[in-house]
C-alpha positions as semicolon CSV with decimal commas, in nm:
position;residue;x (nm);y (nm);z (nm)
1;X;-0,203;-2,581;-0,394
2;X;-0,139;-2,324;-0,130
3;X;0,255;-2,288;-0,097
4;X;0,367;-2,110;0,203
5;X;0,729;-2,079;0,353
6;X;0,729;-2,161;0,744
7;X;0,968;-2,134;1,048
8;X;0,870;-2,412;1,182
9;X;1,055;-2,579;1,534
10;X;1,353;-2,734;1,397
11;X;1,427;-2,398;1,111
12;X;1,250;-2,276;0,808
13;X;1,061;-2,519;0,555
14;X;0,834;-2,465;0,259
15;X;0,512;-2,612;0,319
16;X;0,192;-2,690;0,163
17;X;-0,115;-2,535;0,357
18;X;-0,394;-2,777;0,397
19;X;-0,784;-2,751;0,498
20;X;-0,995;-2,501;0,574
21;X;-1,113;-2,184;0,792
22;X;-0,944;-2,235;1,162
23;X;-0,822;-2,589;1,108
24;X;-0,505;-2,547;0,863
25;X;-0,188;-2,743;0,849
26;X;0,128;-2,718;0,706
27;X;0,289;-3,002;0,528
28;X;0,644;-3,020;0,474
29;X;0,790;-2,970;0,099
30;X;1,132;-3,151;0,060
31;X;1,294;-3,010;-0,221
32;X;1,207;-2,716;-0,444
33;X;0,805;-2,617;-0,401
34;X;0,757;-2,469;-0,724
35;X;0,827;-2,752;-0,951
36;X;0,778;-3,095;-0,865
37;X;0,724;-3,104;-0,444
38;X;0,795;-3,350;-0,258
39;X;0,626;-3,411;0,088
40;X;0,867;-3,505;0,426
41;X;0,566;-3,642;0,601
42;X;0,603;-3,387;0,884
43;X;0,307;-3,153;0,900
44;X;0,243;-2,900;1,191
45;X;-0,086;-2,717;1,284
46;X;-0,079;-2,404;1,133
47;X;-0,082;-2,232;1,493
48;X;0,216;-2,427;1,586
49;X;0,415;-2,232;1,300
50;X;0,528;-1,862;1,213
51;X;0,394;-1,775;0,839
52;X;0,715;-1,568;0,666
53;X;0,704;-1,428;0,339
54;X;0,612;-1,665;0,044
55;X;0,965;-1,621;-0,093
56;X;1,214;-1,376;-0,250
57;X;1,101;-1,227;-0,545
58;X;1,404;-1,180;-0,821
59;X;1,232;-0,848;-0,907
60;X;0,844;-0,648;-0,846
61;X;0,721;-0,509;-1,111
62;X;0,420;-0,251;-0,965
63;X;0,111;-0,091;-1,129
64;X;0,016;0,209;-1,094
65;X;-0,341;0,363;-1,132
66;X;-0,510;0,032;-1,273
67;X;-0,811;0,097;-1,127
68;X;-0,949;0,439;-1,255
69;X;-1,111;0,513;-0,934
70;X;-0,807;0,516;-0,749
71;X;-0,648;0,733;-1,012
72;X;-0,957;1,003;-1,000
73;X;-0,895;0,994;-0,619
74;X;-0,530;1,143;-0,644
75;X;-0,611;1,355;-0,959
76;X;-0,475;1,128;-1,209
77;X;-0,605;1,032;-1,506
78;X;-0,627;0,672;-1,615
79;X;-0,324;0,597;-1,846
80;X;-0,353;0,473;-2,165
81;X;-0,018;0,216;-2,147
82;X;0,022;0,033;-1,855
83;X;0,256;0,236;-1,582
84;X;0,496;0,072;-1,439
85;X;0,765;0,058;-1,158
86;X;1,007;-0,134;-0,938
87;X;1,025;-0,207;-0,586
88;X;1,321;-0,371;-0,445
89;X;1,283;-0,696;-0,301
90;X;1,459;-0,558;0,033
91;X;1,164;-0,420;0,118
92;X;0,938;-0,780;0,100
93;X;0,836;-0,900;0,461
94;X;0,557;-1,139;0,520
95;X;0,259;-1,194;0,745
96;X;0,248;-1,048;1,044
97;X;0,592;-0,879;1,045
98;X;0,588;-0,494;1,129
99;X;0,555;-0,195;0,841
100;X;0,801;0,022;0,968
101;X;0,704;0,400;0,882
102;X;1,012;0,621;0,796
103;X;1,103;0,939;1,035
104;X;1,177;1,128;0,696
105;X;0,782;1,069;0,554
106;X;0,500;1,278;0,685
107;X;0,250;1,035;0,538
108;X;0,285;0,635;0,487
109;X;-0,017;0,533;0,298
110;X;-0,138;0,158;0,286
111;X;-0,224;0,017;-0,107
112;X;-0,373;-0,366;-0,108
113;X;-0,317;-0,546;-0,425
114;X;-0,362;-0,860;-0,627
115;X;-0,003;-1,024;-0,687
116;X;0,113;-1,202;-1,018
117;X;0,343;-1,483;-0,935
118;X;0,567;-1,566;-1,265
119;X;0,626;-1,951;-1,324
120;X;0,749;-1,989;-1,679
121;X;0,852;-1,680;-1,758
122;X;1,039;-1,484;-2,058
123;X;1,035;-1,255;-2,335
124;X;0,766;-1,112;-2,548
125;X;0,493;-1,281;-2,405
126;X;0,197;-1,260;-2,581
127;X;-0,128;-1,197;-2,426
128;X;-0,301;-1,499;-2,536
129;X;-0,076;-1,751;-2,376
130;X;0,020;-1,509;-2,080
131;X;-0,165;-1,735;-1,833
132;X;0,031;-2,014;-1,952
133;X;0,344;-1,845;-1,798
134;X;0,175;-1,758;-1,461
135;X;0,267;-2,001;-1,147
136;X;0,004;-1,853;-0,904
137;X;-0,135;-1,537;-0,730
138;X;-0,025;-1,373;-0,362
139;X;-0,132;-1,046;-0,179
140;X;0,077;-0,778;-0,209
141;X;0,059;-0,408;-0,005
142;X;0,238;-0,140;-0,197
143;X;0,307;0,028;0,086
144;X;0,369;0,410;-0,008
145;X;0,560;0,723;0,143
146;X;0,288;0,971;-0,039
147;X;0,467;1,269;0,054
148;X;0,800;1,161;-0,090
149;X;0,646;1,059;-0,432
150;X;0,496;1,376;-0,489
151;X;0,834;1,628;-0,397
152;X;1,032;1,356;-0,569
153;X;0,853;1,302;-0,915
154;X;0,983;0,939;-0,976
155;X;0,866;0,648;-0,719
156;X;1,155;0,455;-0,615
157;X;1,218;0,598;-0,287
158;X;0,827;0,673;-0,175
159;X;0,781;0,245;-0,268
160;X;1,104;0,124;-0,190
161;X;1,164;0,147;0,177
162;X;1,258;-0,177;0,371
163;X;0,866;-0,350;0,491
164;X;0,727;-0,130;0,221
165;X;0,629;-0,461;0,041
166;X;0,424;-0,728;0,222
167;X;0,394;-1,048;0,030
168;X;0,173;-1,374;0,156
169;X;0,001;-1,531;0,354
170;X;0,090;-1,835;0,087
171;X;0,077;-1,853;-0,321
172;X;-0,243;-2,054;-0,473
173;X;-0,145;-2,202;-0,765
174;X;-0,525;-2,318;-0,852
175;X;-0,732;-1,950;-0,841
176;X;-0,890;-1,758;-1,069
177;X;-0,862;-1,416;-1,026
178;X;-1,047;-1,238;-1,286
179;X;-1,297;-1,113;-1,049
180;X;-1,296;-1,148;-0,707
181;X;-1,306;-0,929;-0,447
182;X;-1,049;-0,694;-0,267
183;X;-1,056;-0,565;0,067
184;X;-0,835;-0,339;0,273
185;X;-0,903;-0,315;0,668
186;X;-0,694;-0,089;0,883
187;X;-0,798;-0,112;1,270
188;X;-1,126;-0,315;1,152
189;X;-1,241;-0,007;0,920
190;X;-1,282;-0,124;0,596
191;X;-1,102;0,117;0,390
192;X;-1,104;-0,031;0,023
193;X;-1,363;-0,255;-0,142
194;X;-1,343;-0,283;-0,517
195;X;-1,325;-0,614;-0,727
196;X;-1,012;-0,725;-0,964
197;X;-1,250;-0,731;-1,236
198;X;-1,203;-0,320;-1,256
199;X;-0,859;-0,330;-1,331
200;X;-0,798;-0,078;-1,633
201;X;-0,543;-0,338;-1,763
202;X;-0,588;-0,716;-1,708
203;X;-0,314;-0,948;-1,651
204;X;-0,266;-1,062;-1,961
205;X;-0,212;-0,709;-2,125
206;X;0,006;-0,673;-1,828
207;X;0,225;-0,994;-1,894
208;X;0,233;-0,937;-2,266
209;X;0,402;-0,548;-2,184
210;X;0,604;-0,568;-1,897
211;X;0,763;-0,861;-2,115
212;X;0,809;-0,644;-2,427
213;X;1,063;-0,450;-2,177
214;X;1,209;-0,694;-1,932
215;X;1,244;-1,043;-1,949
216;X;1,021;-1,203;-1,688
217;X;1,197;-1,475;-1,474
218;X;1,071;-1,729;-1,266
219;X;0,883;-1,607;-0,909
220;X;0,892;-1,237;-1,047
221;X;0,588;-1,083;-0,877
222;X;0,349;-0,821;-1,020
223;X;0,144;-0,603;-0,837
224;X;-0,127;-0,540;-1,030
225;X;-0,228;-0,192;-0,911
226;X;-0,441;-0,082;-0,600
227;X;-0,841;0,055;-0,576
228;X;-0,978;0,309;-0,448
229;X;-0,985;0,391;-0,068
230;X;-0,630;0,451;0,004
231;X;-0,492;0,591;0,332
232;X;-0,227;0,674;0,597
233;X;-0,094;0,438;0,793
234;X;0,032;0,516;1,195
235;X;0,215;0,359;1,467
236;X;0,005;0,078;1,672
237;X;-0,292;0,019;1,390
238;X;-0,315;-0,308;1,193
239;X;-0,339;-0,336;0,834
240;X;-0,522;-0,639;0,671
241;X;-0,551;-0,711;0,263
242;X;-0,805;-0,992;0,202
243;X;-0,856;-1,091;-0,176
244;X;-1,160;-1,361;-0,195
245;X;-1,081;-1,698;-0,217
246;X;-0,679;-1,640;-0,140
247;X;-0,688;-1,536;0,201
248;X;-0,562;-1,282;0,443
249;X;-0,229;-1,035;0,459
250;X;-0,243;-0,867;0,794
251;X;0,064;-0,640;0,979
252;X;0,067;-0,457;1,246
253;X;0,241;-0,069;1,216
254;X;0,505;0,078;1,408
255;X;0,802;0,363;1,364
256;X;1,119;0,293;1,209
């Protein structure tokens, strides 16, 4: 199931997203979408509706250089534990809604990932059931001040700017993403290409050690890490994240 969240004519809704290609439609949830939904019977064309952000994540967990091409191209090597960070969910907008580039950064780069959407959640995890406690799978762009993580060492201003964290279009809750292809397109250029299957660490390992730190609660989100191919961003251009099979994450660019 595709769950989206909607503003629809009479306020917001979640909704199921239905059919294919051009001809989509959302279907009203009732009550709580990520547990037993319930349908209204109102459904909309998808045109006729404004697609927001999926939901608020409690937390973002982010990781970095799990592709090792992306870590060659910034002169990194490829860690040997996972690395992880935070990103405040302040900065989550969703389709469509502007990335607003900071006065105070010189260089706002654009970082399309694969997003982990917790369901079950917990402690200690272990790899082997980690896709048990998995509710379904968004697009994420780590958006990144690159300038301000290099002068400042640690991350959380560079990631943590308000629109620094696009989340949608929807979450699929049936999709396997062990490899499937990733796509970055700024101003119809395609900037990355690369294929989940090249992540250094796999979502399992991932589950099983950001849960040996931090209790994972329900809709947590990880980003799973970004390929190779990354790049400013500037006023005016449009940036789109396509993963195969879950659809589309486009925003347009302007200055804070």
């Amino acid at each position: 199931m595709r769950i989206a969240r909607i503003a629809q004519p009479d306020g917001l809704a979640f909704a199921a997203i239905e059919g294919e290609g051009d001809d989509l439609t959302a279907v009203e949830i009732a009550d709580d979408p990520f547990s037993d939904p319930k349908f209204t019977g109102r459904k909309w064309p998808l045109a006729d509706v404004r697609l927001l952000a999926p939901f608020l994540p409690p937390k973002i967990v982010c990781v970095g250089r799990n592709y090792a091409a992306h870590a060659a191209e910034l002169g990194n090597e490829v860690p040997d534990n996972p690395l992880i960070f935070l990103k405040p969910n302040t900065a989550v907008v969703g389709p469509n809604a502007d990335v607003k580039l900071p006065a105070v950064s010189e260089r706002v780069d654009f970082e399309g990932e694969l997003a982990v959407v917790i369901g079950v959640g917990g402690r200690d995890i272990p790899a082997a059931r980690a896709w048990q406690s998995v509710l379904g799978y968004t697009i994420a762009n780590d958006v990144t001040a690159r300038d301000l993580q290099k002068t400042d060492g640690q991350w959380t201003r560079a990631k943590g700017f308000d629109t620094f964290c696009p989340l949608g279009p929807w979450v699929e809750t049936s999709f396997d993403p062990r490899d499937v292809a990733i796509r970055t397109i700024v101003d119809g250029e395609v900037k990355q290409d690369s294929r989940t299957s090249l992540l250094v660490h796999d979502i399992p390992t991932l589950i099983e050690y950001i849960s040996g730190i931090m209790t994972l609660r329900p809709l947590d989100v990880i980003l799973t890490g970004t390929p190779a191919g990354v790049g400013p961003l500037s006023p005016g251009q449009s940036v789109s994240v396509t993963i195969e099979g879950l659809g589309t994450l486009t925003n347009p660019v302007s200055a804070r």
